[in-house]
ROKETI-533104 format. One line per 4 residues: their letters; for each residue x, y, z of C-alpha. Coordinates in pm, 1 decimal, m for minus. Layout:
REM residues N
A) X,Y,Z  ...
REM end
This chain:
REM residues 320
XXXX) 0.0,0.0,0.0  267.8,246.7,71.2  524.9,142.9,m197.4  330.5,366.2,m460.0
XXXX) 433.6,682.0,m240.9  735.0,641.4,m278.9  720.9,770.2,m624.7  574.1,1089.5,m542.7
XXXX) 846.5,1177.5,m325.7  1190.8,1245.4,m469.2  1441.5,1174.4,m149.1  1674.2,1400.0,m402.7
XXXX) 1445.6,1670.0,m307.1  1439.8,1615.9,70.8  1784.6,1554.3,163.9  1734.9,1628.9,538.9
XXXX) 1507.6,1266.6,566.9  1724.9,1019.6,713.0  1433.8,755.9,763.2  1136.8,756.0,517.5
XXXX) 939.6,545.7,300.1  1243.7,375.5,152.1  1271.3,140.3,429.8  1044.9,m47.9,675.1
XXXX) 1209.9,134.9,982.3  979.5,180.8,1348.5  977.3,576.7,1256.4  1061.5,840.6,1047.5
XXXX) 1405.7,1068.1,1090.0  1417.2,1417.1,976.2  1738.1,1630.4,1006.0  1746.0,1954.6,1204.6
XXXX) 2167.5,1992.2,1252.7  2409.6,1843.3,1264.5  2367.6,1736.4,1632.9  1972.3,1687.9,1620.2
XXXX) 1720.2,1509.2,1344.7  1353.9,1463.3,1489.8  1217.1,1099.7,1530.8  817.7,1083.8,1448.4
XXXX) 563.5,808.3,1472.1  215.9,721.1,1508.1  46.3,415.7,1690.8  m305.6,364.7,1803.8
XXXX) m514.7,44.3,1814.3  m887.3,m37.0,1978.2  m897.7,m229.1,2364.1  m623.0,m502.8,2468.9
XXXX) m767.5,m507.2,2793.7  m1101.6,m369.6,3039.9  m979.3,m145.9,3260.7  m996.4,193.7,3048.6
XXXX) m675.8,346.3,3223.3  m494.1,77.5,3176.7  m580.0,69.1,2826.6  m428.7,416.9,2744.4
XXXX) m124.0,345.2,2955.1  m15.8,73.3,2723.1  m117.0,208.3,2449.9  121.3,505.3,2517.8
XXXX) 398.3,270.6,2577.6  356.8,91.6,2247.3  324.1,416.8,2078.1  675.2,568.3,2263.8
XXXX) 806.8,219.5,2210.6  919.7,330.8,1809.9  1097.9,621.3,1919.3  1306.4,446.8,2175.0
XXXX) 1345.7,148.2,1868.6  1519.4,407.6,1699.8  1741.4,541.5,1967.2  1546.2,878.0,2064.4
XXXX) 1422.6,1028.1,2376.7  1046.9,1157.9,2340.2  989.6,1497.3,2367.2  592.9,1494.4,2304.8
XXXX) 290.2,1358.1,2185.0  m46.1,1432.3,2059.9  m365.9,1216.4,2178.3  m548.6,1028.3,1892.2
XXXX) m853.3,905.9,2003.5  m1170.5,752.0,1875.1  m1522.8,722.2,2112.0  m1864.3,616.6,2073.4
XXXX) m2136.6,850.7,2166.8  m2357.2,600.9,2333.7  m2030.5,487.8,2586.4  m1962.8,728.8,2926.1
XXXX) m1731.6,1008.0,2855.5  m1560.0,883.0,3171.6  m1419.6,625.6,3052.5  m1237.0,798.2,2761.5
XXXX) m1108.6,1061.9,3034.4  m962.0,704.5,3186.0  m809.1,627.8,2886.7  m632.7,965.5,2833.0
XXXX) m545.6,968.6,3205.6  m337.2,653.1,3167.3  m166.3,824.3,2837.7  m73.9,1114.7,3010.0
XXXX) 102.1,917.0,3309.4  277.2,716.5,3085.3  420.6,990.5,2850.3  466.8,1198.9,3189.8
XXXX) 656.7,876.1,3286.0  873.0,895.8,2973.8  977.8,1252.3,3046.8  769.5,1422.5,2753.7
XXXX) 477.5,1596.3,2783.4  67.8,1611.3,2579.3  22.6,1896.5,2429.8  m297.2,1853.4,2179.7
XXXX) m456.4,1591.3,1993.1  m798.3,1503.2,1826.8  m1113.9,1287.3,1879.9  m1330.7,1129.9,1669.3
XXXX) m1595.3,948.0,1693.7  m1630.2,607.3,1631.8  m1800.3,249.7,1694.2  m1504.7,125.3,1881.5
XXXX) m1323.0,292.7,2117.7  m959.4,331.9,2009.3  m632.2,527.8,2117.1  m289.7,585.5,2090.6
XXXX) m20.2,886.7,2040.9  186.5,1053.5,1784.1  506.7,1078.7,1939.8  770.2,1310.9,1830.3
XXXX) 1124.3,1308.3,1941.6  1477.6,1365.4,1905.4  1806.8,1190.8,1866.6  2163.0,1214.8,1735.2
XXXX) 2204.3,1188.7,1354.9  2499.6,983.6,1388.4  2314.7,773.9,1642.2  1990.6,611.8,1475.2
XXXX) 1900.9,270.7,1580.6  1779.6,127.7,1255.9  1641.7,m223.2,1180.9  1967.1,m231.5,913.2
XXXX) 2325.5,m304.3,1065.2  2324.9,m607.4,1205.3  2646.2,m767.1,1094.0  2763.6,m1130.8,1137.8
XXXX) 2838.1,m1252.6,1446.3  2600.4,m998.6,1637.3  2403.5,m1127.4,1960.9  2030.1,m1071.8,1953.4
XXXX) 1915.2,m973.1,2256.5  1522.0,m947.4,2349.5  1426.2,m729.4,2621.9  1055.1,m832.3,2724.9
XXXX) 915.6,m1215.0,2696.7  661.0,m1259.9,2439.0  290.4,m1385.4,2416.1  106.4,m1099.7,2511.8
XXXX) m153.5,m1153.1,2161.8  m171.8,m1508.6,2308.3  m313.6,m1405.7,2683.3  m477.4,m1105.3,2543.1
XXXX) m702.5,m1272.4,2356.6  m759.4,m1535.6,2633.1  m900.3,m1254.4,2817.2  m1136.7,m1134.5,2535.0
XXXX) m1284.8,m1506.1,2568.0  m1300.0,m1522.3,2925.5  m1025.7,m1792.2,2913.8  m744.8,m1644.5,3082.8
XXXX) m563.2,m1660.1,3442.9  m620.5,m1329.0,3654.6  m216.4,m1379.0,3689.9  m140.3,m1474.1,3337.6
XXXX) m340.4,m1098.1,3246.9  m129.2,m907.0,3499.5  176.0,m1056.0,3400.2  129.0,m944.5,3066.3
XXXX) m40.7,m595.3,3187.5  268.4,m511.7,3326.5  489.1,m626.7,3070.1  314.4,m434.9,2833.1
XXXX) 347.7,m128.4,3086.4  718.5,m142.5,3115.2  885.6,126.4,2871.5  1140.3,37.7,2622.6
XXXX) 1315.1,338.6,2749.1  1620.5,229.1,2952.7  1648.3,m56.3,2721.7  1702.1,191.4,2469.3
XXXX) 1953.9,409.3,2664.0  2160.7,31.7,2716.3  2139.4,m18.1,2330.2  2293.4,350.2,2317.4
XXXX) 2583.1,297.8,2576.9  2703.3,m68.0,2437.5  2713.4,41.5,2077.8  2447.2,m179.8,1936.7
XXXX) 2424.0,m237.7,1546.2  2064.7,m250.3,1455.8  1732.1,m224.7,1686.0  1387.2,m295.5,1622.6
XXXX) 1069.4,m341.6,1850.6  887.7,m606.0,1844.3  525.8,m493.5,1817.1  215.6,m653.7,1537.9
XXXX) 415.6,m868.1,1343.6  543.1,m1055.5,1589.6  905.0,m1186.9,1696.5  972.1,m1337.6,1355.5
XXXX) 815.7,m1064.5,1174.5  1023.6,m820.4,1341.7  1301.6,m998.6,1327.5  1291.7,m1069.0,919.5
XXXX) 1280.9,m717.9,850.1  1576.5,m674.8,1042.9  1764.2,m979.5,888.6  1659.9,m840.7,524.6
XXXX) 1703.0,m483.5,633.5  2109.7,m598.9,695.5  2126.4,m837.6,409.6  2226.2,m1114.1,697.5
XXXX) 2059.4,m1418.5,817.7  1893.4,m1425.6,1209.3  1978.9,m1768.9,1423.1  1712.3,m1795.4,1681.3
XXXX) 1781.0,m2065.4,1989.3  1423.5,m2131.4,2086.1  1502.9,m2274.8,2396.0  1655.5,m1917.3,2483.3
XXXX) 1338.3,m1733.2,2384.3  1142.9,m1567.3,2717.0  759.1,m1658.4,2718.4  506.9,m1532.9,2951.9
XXXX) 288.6,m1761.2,3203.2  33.6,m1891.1,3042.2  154.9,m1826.9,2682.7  261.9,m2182.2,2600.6
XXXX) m66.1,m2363.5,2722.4  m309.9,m2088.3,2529.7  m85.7,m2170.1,2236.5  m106.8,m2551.8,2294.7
XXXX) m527.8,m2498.3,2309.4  m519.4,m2258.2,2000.2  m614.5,m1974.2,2141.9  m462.5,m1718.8,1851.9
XXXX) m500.8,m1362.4,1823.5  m683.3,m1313.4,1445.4  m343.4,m1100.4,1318.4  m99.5,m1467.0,1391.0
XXXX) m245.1,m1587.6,1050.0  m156.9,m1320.4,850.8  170.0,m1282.2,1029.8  300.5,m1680.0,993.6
XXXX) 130.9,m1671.9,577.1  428.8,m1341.4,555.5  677.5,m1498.9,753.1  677.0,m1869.8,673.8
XXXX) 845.2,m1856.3,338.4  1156.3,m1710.4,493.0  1182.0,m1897.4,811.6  1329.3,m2243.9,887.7
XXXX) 1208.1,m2450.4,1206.8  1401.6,m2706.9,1351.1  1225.8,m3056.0,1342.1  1181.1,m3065.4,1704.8
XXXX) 987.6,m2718.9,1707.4  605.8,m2852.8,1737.9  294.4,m2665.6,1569.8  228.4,m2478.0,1929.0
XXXX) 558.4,m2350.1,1917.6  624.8,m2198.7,1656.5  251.9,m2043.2,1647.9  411.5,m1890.6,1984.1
XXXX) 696.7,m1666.3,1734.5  425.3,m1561.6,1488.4  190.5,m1444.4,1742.4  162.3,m1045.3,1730.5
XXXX) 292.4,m849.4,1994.1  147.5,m513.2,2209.9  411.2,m312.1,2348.5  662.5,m588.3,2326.3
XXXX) 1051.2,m573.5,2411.8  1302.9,m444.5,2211.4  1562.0,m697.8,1988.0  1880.4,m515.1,1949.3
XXXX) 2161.1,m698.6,1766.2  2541.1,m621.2,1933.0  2889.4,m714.5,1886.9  2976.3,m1029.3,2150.2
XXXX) 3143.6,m805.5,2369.3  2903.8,m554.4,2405.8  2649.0,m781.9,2405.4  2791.5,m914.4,2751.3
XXXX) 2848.9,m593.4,2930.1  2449.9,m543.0,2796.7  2378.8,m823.4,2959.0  2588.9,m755.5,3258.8
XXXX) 2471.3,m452.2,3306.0  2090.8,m494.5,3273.2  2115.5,m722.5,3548.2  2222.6,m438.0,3781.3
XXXX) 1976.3,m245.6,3630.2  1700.7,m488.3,3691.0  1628.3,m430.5,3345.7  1507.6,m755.7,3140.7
XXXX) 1697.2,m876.9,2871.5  1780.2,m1245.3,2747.5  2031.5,m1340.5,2501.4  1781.5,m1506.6,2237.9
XXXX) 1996.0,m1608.7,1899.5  2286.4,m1408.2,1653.8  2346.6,m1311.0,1330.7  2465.6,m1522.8,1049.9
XXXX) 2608.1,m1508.2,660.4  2265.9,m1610.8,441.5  1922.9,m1518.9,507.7  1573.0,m1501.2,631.4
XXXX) 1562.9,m1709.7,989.6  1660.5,m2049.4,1075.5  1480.9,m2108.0,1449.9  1695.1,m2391.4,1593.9
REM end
């Protein structure tokens, strides 16, 4: 859908983009100086959970999550909301409370937005913020030998949509509320100080998804160690009774034609790596050495990070 704007752009003509419709990058970079480009993105998406301020808490934190993908600090955003007129006007002051917080968390500030209205409730930001020029975190970069290194567990679609069907453990829900809460922000500020190669977050297309467009994006090949790969409680037995989030389909048809499984990797499994993501963790690929003191250093930081595969010669992923 987007590749015919590409066209009507010349990049010749717009020399100060650093990060535009050329690539499939978590934002877009725009030049100011030579010390500052702006970072800009947009996320919004209907209910992942009941509680309305919790709602538009994570949904601020997936939104932020882009600009910290590409190595930025937020500076502010502008609500996007849609409302129904027949649903309390409460509850979509809930769901803007639990935005603020969370930007007010991030150290940025709201200063506008717009409402419409709309069947289903929905929210999110548009997030604009700054970083270094010489200092993006693209998906591109990762060169051979890198460590990948995730920094939240996945199956939030899985337990999500548990909870939608009334299926799901009280604990299993929180565990995932609060991963979903956690910003991608110090993770960010660890891929900054250890030098890391190429970034992405792993958000609707899931950890293989994500992870192909940063393999292709670098021209390398991703090596994922399953057994290393963090799940949530609760993820593997939803998968194992097929409870999928609708977007998994569409995500393994993309992904399966450039992904090889190990034998021993069951149906259940692998459904748990094409499973789309809310607010997920960041994958950030390092050299070995940095990827240690990462490590190392996250632990201090009680920060969560697991080292989850490396990079390769070849291409696509090979999940072993």
């Amino acid at each position: 859908m987007l590749r015919p704007l590409q066209n009507i752009f010349d990049g010749r003509l717009f020399p100060q983009v650093l990060v535009g419709l050329d690539g499939p990058d978590d934002a877009g970079v725009y030049q100011l100086n030579s010390e500052q480009a702006i970072v800009s993105t947009i996320d919004f998406f209907p209910p992942v959970v009941d509680d309305p301020y919790t709602f538009g808490s994570i949904a601020a934190a997936n939104a932020l999550s882009d600009v910290y993908a590409m190595g930025g600090e937020a500076l502010f955003a502008l609500n996007l909301a849609a409302f129904p007129d027949d649903l309390d006007r409460s509850i979509l002051t809930e769901i803007l409370r639990g935005g603020a917080e969370k930007v007010r968390e991030a150290g940025a500030i709201i200063i506008g937005g717009h409402t419409v209205t709309d069947n289903e409730p929905k929210y999110g930001l548009a997030v604009t913020g700054l970083v270094h020029p010489a200092h993006i975190l693209a998906k591109g970069g990762a060169q051979i030998g890198d460590q990948l290194i995730l920094t939240k567990p996945l199956g939030v679609g899985l337990i999500t949509t548990a909870l939608k069907q009334r299926k799901a453990d009280p604990a299993h829900v929180q565990a995932a509320v609060d991963s979903m809460n956690r910003l991608n922000r110090h993770a960010a500020h660890l891929a900054q100080r250890f030098q890391a190669h190429a970034c992405t977050d792993i958000t609707g297309f899931g950890l293989l998804g994500h992870g192909l467009e940063m393999a292709s994006a670098s021209n390398l090949q991703f090596r994922l160690h399953f057994d290393r790969i963090p799940f949530l409680p609760g993820a593997r037995a939803y998968a194992e009774r097929e409870i999928f989030p609708g977007g998994l389909n569409r995500n393994r048809e993309f992904v399966t034609p450039h992904v090889r499984f190990a034998d021993r990797i069951d149906a259940a499994n692998r459904a748990l790596l094409f499973e789309p993501e809310t607010s997920g963790g960041l994958l950030i690929a390092l050299a070995p050495d940095q990827a240690e003191a990462f490590l190392k250093q996250a632990q201090v930081d009680d920060q969560f990070a697991v080292l989850v595969g490396d990079v390769a010669e070849g291409s696509g992923i090979l999940v072993d």
